[in-house]
C-alpha positions as CSV (number, residue, x, y, z in Angstrom):
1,X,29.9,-12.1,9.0
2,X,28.4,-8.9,10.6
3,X,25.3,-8.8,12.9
4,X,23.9,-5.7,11.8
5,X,23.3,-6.4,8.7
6,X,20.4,-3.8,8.5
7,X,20.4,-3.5,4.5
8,X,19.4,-7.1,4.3
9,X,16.7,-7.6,7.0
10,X,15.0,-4.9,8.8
11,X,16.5,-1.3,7.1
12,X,16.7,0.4,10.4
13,X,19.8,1.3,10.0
14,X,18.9,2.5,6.9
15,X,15.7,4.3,8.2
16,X,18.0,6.6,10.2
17,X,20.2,7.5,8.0
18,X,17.9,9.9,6.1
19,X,18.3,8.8,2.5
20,X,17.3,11.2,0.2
21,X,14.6,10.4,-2.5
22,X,17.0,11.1,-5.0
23,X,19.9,8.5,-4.2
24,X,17.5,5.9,-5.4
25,X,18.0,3.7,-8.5
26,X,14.9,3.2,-10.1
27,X,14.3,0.8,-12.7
28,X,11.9,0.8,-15.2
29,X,10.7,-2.0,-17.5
30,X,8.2,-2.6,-20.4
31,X,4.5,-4.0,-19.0
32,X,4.5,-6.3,-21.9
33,X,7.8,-7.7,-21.8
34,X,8.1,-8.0,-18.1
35,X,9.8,-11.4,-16.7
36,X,8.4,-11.0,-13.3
37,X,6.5,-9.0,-11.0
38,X,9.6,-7.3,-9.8
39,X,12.1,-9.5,-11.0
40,X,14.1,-7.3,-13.7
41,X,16.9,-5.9,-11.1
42,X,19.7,-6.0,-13.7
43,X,17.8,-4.2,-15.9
44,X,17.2,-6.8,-18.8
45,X,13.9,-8.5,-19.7
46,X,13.9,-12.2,-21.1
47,X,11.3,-13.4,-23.7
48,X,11.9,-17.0,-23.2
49,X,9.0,-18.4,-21.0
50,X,8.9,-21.1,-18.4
51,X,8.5,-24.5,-19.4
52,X,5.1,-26.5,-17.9
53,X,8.6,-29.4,-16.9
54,X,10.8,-26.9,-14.8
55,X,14.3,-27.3,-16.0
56,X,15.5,-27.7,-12.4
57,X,14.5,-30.2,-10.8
58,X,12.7,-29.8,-7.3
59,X,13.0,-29.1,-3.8
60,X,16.2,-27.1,-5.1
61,X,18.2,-25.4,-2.2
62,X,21.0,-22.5,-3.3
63,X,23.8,-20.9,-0.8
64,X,25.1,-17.2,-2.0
65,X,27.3,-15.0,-0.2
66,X,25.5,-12.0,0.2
67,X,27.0,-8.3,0.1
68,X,25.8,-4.9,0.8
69,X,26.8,-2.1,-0.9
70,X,24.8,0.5,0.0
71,X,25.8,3.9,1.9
72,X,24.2,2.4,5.3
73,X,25.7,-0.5,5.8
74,X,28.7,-0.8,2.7
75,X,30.4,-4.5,3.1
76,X,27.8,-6.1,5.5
77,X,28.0,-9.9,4.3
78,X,26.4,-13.1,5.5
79,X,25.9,-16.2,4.0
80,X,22.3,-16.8,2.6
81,X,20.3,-20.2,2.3
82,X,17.7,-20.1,-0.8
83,X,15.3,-23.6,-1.0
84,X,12.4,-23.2,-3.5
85,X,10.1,-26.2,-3.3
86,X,7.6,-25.0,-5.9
87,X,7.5,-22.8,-9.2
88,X,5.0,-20.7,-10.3
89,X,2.8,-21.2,-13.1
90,X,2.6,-18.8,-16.5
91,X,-1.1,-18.1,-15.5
92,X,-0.1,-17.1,-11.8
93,X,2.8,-15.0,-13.4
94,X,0.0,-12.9,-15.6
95,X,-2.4,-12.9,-13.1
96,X,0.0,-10.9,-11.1
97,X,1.6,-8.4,-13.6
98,X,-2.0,-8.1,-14.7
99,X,-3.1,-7.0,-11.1
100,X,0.0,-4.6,-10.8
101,X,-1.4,-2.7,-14.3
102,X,-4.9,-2.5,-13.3
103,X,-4.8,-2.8,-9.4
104,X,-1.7,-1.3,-7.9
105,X,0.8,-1.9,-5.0
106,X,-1.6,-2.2,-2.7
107,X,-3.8,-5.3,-4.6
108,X,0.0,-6.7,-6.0
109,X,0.2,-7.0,-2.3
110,X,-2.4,-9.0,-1.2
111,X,-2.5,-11.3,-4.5
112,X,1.3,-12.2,-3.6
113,X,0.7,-12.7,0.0
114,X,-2.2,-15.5,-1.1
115,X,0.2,-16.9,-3.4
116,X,1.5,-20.9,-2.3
117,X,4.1,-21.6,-0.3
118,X,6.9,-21.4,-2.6
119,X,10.0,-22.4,-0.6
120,X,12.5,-19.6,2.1
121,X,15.2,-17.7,2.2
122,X,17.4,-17.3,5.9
123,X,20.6,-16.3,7.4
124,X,21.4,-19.4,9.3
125,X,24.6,-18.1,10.7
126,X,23.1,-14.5,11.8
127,X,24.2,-13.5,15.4
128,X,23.1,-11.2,17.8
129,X,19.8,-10.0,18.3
130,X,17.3,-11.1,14.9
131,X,14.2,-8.9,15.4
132,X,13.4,-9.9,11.6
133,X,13.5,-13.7,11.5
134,X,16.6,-13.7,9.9
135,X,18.1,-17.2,11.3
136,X,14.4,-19.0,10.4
137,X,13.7,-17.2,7.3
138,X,11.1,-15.5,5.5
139,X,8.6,-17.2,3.0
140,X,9.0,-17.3,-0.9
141,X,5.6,-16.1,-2.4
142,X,6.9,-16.6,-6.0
143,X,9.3,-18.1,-7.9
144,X,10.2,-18.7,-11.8
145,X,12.3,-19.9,-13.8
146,X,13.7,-19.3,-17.6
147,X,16.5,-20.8,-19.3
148,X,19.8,-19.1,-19.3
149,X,22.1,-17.7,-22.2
150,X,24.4,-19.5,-22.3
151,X,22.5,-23.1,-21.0
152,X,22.1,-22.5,-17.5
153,X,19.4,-20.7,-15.7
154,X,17.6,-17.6,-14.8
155,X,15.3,-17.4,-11.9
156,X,13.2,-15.2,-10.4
157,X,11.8,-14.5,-6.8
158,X,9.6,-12.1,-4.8
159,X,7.8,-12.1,-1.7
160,X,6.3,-9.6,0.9
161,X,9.0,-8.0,2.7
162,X,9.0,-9.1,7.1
163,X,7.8,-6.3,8.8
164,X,9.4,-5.8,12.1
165,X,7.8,-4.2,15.3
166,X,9.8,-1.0,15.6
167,X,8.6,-0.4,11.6
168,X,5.0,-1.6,11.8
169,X,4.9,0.8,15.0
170,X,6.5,4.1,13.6
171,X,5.4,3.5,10.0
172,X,8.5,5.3,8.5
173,X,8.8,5.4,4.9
174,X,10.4,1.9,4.3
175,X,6.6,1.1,5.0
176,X,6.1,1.9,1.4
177,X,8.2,-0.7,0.0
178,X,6.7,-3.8,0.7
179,X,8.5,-6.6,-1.8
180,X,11.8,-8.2,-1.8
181,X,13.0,-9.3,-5.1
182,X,15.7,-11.5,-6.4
183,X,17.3,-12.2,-9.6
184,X,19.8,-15.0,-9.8
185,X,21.7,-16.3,-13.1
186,X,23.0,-19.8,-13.1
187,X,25.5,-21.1,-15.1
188,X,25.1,-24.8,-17.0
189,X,27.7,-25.8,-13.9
190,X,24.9,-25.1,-11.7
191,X,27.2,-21.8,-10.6
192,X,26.4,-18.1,-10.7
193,X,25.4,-14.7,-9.7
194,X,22.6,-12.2,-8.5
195,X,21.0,-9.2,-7.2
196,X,18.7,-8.9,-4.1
197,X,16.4,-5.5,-3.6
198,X,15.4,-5.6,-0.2
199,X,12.7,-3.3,0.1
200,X,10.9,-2.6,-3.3
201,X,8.0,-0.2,-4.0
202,X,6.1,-1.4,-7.5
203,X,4.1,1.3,-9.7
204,X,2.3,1.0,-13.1
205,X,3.4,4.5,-15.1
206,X,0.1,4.4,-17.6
207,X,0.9,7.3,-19.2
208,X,4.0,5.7,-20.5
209,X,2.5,2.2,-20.2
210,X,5.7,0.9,-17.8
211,X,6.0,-1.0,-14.2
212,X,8.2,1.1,-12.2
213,X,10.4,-0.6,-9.7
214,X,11.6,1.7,-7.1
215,X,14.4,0.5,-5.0
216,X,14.5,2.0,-1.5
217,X,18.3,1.6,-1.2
218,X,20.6,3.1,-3.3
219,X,22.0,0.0,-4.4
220,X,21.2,-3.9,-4.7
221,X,22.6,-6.5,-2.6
222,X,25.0,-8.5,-4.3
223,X,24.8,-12.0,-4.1
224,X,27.8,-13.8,-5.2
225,X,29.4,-17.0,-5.1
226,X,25.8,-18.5,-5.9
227,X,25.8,-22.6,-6.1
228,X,23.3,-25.5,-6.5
229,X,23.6,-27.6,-3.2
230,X,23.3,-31.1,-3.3
């Protein structure tokens, strides 16, 4: 597993490397038929909505072997620990995709960051020094669930990005993205795959009526090897 694993918590290595605007992949998703907030990483929106009895049953804890292949740091790897202990509801999904069309980043923000507890995401193996909470983990703010395909399960989750001291001090332009987002697919076997963006910037387009997800890295983390933990 390597230490510096700067694509997945903190981006300084990142920050340093001078990315240019226009190595970013930029997704871009219908305000009507968005899933999530952020969640639509792979590029593909679902219509099926989430049940008022969540399909998986709760506290549910995942493991996924996480890779980054970005430009600053291609292969980094560690394993990550998912536990969601709650889901969110169809009204607290709309009232968020409702605030990011009339409201902003800014208001998306603040209504996400008074969202429940929703569950946490870590690195419990990290080593080295962890100036981003890796090891204990950063709060879920959101999470939903849709079925799958092919049986199994799609689920969505976003919080606030963990804004370390070097960033929150030198403001660089990382400061801009402010949302993590995951999108995971499981299959009936409780097995699967996903995407992580680590630093996410979220705009409304109105003249083209869209939500404009605006990856800072050039590339997703990969999360593979994804499995339901008993």
């Amino acid at each position: 597993m390597c230490a510096t694993m700067g694509e997945l918590v903190g981006l300084e290595r990142t920050v340093r490397t001078s990315i240019v605007r226009d190595a970013m992949k930029i997704w871009t998703v219908s305000a009507i038929a968005i899933v999530a907030t952020g969640v639509v990483l792979s590029g593909v929106t679902a219509a099926a909505t989430q049940t008022d009895k969540a399909p998986l049953t709760l506290p549910l804890r995942m493991s996924a072997f996480a890779v980054s292949m970005a430009t600053a740091a291609p292969g980094a790897n560690a394993v990550m620990d998912i536990r969601i202990t709650r889901w969110s509801t169809q009204a607290e999904r709309e009232t968020l995709i409702k605030t990011a069309v009339e409201k902003g980043q800014d208001a998306l923000l603040k209504a996400l960051q008074k969202m429940p507890d929703h569950g946490k995401i870590s690195i419990p193996g990290w080593t080295g020094p962890d100036p981003h909470n890796a090891r204990l983990g950063w709060t879920l703010h959101y999470a939903f669930v849709t079925p799958g395909e092919d049986g199994g399960h799609r689920i969505g989750i976003a919080t606030d990005r963990y804004i370390g001291m070097w960033e929150a001090r030198n403001q660089p332009r990382t400061i801009d993205y402010p949302f993590s987002l995951i999108e995971i697919r499981l299959g009936n076997d409780g097995k699967g795959v996903g995407k992580m963006a680590v630093a996410t910037k979220i705009d409304f387009d109105k003249k083209k009526n869209q939500l404009v997800l605006e990856n800072y890295s050039s590339e997703p983390v990969r999360l593979n090897e994804v499995k339901i933990e008993k």
